[in-house]
mmJSON file of the N, C-alpha and C atoms, coordinates in Angstrom:
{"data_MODEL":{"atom_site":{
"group_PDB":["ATOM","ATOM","ATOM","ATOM","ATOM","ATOM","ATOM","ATOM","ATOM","ATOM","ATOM","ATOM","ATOM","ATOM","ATOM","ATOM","ATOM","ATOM","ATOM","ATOM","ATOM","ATOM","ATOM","ATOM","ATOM","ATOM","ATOM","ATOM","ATOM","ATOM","ATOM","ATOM","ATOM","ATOM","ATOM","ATOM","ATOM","ATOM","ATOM","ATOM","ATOM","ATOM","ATOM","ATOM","ATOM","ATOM","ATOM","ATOM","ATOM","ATOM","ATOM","ATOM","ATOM","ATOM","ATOM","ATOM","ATOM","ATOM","ATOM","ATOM","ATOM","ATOM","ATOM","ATOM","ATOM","ATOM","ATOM","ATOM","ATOM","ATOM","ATOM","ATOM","ATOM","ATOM","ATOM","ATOM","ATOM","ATOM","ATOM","ATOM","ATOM","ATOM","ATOM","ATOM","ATOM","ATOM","ATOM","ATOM","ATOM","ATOM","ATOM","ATOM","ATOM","ATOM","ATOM","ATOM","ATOM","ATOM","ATOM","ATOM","ATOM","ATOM","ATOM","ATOM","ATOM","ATOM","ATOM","ATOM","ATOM","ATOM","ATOM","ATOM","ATOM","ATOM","ATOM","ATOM","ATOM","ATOM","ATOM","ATOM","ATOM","ATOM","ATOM","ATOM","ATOM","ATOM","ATOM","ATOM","ATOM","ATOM","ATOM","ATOM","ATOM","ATOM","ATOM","ATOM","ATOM","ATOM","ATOM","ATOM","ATOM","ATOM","ATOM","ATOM","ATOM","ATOM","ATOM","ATOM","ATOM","ATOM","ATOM","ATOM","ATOM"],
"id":[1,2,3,4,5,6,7,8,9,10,11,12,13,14,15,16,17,18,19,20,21,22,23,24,25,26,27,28,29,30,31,32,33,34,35,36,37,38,39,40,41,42,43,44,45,46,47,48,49,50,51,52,53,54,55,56,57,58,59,60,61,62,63,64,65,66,67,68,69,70,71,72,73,74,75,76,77,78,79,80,81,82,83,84,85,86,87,88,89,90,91,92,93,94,95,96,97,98,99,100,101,102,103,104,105,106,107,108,109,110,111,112,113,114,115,116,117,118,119,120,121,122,123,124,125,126,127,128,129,130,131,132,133,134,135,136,137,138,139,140,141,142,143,144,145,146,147,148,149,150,151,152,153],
"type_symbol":["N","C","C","N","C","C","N","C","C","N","C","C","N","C","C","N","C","C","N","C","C","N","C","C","N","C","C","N","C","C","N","C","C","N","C","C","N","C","C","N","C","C","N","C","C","N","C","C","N","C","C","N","C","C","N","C","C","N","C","C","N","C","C","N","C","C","N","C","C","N","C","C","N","C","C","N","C","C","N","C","C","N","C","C","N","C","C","N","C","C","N","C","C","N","C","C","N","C","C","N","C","C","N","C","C","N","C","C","N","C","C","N","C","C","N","C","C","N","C","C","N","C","C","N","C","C","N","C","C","N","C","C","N","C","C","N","C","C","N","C","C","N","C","C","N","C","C","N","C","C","N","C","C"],
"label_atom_id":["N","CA","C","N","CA","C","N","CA","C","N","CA","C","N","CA","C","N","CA","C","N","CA","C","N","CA","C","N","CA","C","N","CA","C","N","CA","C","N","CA","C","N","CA","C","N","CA","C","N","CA","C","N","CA","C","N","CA","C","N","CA","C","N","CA","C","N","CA","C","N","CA","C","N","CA","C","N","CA","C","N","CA","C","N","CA","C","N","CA","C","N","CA","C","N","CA","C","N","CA","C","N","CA","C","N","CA","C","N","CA","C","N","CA","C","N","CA","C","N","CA","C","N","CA","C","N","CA","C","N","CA","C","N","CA","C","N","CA","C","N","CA","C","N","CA","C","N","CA","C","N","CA","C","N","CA","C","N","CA","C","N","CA","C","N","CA","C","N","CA","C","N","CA","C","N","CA","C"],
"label_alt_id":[null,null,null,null,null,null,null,null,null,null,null,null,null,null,null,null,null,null,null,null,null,null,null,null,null,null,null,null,null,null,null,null,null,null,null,null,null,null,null,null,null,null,null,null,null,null,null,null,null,null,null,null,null,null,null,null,null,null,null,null,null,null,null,null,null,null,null,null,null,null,null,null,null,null,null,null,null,null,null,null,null,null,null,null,null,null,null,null,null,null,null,null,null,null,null,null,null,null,null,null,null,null,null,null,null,null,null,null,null,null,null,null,null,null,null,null,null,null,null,null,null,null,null,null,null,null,null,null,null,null,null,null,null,null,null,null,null,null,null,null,null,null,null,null,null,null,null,null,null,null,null,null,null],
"label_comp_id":["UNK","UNK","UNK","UNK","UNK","UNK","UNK","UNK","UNK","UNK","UNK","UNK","UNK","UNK","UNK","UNK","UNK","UNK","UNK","UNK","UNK","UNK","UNK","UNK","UNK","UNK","UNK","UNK","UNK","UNK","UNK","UNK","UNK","UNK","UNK","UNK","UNK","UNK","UNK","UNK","UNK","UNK","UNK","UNK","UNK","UNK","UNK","UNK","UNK","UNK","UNK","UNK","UNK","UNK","UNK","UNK","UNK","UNK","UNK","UNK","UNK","UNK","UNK","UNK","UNK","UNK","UNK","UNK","UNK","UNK","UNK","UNK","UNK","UNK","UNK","UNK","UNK","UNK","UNK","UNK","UNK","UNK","UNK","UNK","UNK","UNK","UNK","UNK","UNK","UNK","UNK","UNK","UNK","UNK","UNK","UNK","UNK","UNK","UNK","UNK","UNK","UNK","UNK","UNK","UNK","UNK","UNK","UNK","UNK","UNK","UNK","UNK","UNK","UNK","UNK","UNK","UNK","UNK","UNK","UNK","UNK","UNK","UNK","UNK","UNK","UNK","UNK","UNK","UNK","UNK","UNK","UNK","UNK","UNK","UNK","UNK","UNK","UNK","UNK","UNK","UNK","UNK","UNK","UNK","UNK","UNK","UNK","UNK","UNK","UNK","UNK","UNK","UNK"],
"label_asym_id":["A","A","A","A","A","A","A","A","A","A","A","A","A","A","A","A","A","A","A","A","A","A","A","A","A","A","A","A","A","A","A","A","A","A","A","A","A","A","A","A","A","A","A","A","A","A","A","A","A","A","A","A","A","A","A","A","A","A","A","A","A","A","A","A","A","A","A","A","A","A","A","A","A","A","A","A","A","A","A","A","A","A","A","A","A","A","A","A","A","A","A","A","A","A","A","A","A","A","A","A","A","A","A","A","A","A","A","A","A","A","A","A","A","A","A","A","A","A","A","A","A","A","A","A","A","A","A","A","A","A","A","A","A","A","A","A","A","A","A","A","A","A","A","A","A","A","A","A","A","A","A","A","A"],
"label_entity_id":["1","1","1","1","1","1","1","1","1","1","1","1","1","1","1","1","1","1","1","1","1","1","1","1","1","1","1","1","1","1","1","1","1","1","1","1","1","1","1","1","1","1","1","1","1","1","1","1","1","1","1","1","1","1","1","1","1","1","1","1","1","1","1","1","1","1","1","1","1","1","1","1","1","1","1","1","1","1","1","1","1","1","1","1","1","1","1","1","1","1","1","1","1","1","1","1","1","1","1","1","1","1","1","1","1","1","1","1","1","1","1","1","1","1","1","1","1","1","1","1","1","1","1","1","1","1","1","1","1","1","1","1","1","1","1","1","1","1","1","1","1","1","1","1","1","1","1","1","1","1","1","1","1"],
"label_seq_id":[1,1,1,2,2,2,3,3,3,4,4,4,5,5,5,6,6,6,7,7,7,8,8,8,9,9,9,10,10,10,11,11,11,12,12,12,13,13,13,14,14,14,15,15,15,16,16,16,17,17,17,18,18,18,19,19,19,20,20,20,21,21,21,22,22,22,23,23,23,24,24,24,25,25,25,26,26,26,27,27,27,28,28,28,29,29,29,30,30,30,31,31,31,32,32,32,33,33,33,34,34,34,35,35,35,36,36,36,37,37,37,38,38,38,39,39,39,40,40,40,41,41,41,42,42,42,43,43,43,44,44,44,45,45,45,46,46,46,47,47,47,48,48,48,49,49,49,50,50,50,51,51,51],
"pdbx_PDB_ins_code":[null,null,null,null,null,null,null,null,null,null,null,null,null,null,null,null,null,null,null,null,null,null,null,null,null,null,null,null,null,null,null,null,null,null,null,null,null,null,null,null,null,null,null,null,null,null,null,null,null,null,null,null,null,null,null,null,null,null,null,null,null,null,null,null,null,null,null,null,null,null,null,null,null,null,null,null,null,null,null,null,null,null,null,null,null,null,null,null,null,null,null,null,null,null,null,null,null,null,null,null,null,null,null,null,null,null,null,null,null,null,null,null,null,null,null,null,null,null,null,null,null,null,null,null,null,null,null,null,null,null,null,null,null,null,null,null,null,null,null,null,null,null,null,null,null,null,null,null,null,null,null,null,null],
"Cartn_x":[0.809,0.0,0.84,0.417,0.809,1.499,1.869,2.528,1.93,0.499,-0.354,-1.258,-0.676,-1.534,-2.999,-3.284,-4.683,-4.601,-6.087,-6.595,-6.516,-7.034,-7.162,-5.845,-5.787,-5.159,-5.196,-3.661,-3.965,-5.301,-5.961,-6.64,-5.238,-5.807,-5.139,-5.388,-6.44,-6.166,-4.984,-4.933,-4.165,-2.486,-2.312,-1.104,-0.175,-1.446,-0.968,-0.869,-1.68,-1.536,0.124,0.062,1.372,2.887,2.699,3.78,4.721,4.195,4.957,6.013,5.795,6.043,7.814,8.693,10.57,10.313,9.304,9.702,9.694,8.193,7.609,9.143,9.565,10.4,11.556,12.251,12.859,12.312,11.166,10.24,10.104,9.628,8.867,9.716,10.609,11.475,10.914,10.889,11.104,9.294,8.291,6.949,6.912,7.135,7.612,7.953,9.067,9.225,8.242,7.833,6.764,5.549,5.146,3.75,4.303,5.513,6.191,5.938,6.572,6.225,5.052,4.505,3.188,2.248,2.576,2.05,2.704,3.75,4.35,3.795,3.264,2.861,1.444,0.528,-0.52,-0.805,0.007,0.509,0.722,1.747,2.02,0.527,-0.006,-1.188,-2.688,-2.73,-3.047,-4.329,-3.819,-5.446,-5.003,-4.018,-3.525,-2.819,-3.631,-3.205,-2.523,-1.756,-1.237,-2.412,-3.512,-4.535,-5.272],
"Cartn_y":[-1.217,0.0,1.264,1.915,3.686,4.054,3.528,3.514,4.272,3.542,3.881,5.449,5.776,7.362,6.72,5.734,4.986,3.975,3.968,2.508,1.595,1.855,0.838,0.246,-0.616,-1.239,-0.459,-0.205,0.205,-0.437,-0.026,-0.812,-1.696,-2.757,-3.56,-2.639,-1.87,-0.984,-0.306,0.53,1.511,1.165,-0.36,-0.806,-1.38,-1.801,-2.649,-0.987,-0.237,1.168,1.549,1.957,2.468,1.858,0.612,-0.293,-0.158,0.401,0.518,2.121,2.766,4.082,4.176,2.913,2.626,2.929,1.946,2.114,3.015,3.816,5.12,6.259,6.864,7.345,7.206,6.018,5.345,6.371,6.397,6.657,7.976,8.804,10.197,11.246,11.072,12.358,11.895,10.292,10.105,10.108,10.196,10.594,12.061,13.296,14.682,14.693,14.208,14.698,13.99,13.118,12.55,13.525,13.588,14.786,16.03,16.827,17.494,18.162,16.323,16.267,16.315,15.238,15.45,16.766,17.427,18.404,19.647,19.576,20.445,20.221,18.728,18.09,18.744,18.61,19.219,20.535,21.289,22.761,22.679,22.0,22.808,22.031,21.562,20.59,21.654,22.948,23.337,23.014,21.784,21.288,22.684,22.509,23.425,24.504,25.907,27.246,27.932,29.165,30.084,29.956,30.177,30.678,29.241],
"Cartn_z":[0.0,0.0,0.0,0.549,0.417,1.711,2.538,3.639,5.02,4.37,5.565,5.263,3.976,3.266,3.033,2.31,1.707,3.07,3.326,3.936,2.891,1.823,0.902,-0.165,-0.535,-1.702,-3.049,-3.417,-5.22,-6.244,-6.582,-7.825,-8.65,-9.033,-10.235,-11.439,-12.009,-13.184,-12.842,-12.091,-11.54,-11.679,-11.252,-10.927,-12.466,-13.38,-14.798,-15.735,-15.473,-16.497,-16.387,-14.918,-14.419,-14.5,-14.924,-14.761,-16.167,-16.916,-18.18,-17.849,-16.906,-16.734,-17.123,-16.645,-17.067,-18.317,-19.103,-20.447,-21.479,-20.661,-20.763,-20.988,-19.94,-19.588,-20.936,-21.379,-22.64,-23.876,-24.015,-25.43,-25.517,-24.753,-24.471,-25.666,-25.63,-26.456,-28.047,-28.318,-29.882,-29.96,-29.308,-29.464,-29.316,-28.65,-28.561,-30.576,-31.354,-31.882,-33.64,-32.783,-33.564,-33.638,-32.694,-32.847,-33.156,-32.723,-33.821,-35.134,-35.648,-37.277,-37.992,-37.465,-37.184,-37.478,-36.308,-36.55,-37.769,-37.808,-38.982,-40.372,-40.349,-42.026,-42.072,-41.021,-40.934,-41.46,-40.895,-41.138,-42.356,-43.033,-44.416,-45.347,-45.263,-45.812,-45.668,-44.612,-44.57,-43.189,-42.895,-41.814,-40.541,-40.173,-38.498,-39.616,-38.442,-38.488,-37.996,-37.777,-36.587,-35.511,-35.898,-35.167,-34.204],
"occupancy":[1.0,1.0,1.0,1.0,1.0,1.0,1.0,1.0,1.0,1.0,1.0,1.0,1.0,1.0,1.0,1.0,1.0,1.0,1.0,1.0,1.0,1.0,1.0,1.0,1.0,1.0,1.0,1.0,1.0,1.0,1.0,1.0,1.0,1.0,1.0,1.0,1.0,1.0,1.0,1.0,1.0,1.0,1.0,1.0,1.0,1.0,1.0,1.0,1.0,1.0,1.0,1.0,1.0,1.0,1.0,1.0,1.0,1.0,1.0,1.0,1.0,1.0,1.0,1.0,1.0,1.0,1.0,1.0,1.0,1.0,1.0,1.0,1.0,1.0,1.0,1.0,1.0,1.0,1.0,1.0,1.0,1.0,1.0,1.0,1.0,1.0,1.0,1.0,1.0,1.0,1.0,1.0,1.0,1.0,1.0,1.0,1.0,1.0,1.0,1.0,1.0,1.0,1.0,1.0,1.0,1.0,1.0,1.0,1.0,1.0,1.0,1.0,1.0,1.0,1.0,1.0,1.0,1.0,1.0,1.0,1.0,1.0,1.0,1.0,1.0,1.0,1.0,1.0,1.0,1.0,1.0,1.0,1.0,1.0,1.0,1.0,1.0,1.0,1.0,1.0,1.0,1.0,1.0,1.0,1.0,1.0,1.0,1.0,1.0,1.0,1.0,1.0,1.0],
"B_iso_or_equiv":[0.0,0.0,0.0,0.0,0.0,0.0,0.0,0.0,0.0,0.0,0.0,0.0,0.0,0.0,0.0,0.0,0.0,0.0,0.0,0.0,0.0,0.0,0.0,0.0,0.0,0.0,0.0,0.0,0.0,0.0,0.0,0.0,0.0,0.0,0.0,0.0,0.0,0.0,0.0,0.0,0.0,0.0,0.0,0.0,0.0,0.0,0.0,0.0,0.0,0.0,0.0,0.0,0.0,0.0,0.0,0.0,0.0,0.0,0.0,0.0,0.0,0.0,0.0,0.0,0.0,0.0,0.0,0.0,0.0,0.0,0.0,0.0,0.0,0.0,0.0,0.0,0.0,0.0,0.0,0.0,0.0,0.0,0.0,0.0,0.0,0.0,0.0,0.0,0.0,0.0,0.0,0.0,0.0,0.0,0.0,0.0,0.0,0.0,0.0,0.0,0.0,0.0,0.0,0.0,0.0,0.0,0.0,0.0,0.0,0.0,0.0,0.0,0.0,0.0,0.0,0.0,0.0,0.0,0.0,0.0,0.0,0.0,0.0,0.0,0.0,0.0,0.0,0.0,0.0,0.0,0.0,0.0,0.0,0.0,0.0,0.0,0.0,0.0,0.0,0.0,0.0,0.0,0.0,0.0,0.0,0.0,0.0,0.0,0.0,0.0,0.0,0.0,0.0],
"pdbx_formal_charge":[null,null,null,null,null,null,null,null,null,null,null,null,null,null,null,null,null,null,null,null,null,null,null,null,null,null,null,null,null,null,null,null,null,null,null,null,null,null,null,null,null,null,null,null,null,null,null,null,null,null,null,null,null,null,null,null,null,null,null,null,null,null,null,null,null,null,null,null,null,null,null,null,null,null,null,null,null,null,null,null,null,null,null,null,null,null,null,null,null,null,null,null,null,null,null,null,null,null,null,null,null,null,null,null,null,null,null,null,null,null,null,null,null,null,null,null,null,null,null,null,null,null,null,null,null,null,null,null,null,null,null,null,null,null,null,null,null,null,null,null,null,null,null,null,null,null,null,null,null,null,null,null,null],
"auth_seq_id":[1,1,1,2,2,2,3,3,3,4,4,4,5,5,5,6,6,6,7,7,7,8,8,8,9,9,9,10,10,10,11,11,11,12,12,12,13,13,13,14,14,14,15,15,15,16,16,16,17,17,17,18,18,18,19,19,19,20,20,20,21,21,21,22,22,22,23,23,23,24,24,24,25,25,25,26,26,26,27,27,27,28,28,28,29,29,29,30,30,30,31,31,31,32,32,32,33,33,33,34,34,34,35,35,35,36,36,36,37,37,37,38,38,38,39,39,39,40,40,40,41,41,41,42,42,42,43,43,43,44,44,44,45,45,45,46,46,46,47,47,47,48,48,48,49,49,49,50,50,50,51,51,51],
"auth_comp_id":["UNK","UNK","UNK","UNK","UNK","UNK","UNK","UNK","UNK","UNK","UNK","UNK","UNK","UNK","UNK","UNK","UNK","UNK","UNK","UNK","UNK","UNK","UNK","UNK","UNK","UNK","UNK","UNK","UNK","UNK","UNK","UNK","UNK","UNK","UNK","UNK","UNK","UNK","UNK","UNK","UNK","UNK","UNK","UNK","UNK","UNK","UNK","UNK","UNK","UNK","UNK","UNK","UNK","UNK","UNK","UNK","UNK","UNK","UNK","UNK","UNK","UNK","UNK","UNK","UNK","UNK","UNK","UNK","UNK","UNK","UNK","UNK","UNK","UNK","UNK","UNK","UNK","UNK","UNK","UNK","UNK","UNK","UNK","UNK","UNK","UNK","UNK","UNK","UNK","UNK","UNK","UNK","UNK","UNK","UNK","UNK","UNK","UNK","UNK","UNK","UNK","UNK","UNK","UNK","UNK","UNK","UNK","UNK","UNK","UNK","UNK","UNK","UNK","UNK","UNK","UNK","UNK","UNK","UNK","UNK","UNK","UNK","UNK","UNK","UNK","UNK","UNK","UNK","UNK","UNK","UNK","UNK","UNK","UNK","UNK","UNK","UNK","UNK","UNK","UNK","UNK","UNK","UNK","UNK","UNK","UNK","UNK","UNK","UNK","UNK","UNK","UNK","UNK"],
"auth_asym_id":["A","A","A","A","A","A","A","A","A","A","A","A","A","A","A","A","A","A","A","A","A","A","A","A","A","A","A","A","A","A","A","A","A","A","A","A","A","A","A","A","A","A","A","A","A","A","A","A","A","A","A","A","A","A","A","A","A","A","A","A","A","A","A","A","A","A","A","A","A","A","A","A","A","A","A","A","A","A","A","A","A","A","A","A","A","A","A","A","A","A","A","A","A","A","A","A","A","A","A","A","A","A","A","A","A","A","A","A","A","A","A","A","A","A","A","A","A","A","A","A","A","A","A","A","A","A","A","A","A","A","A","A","A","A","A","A","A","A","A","A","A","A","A","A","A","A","A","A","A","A","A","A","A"],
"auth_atom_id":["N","CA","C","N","CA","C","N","CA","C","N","CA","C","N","CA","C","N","CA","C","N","CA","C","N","CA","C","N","CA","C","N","CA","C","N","CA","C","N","CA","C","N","CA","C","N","CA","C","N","CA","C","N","CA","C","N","CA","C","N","CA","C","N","CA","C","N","CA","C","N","CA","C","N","CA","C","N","CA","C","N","CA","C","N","CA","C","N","CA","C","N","CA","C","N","CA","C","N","CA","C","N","CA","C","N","CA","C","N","CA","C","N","CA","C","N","CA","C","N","CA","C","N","CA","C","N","CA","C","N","CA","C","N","CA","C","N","CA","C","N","CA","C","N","CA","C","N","CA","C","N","CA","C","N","CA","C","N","CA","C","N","CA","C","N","CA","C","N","CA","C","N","CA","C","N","CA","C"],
"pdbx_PDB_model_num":[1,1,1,1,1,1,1,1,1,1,1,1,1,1,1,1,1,1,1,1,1,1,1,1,1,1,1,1,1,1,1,1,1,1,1,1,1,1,1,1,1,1,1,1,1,1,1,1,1,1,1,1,1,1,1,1,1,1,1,1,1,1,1,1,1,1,1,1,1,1,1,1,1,1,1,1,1,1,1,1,1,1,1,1,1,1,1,1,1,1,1,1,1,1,1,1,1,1,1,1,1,1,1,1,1,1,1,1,1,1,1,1,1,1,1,1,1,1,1,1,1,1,1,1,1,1,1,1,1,1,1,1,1,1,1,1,1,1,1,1,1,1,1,1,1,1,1,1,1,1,1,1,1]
}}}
């Protein structure tokens, strides 16, 4: 548990979502420059504006 912060037990959702968070951490920069691009192609394509 929470070291006595919660009476209760983590949820199992809670615990399997979170558990990827190491690998998470690994990835984050090369998705950052993915939506990026992403978004730059948009832009010149005309869908996203300044505005």
């Amino acid at each position: 548990p929470w070291s006595g912060r919660f009476s209760e037990a983590t949820d199992a959702f809670v615990e399997s979502f979170t558990a990827s968070v190491g690998f998470d951490k690994r990835l984050y920069h090369h998705d950052i420059r993915g939506s990026i691009a992403h978004a730059n192609m948009l832009s010149r394509i005309g869908v996203l504006t300044e505005s």
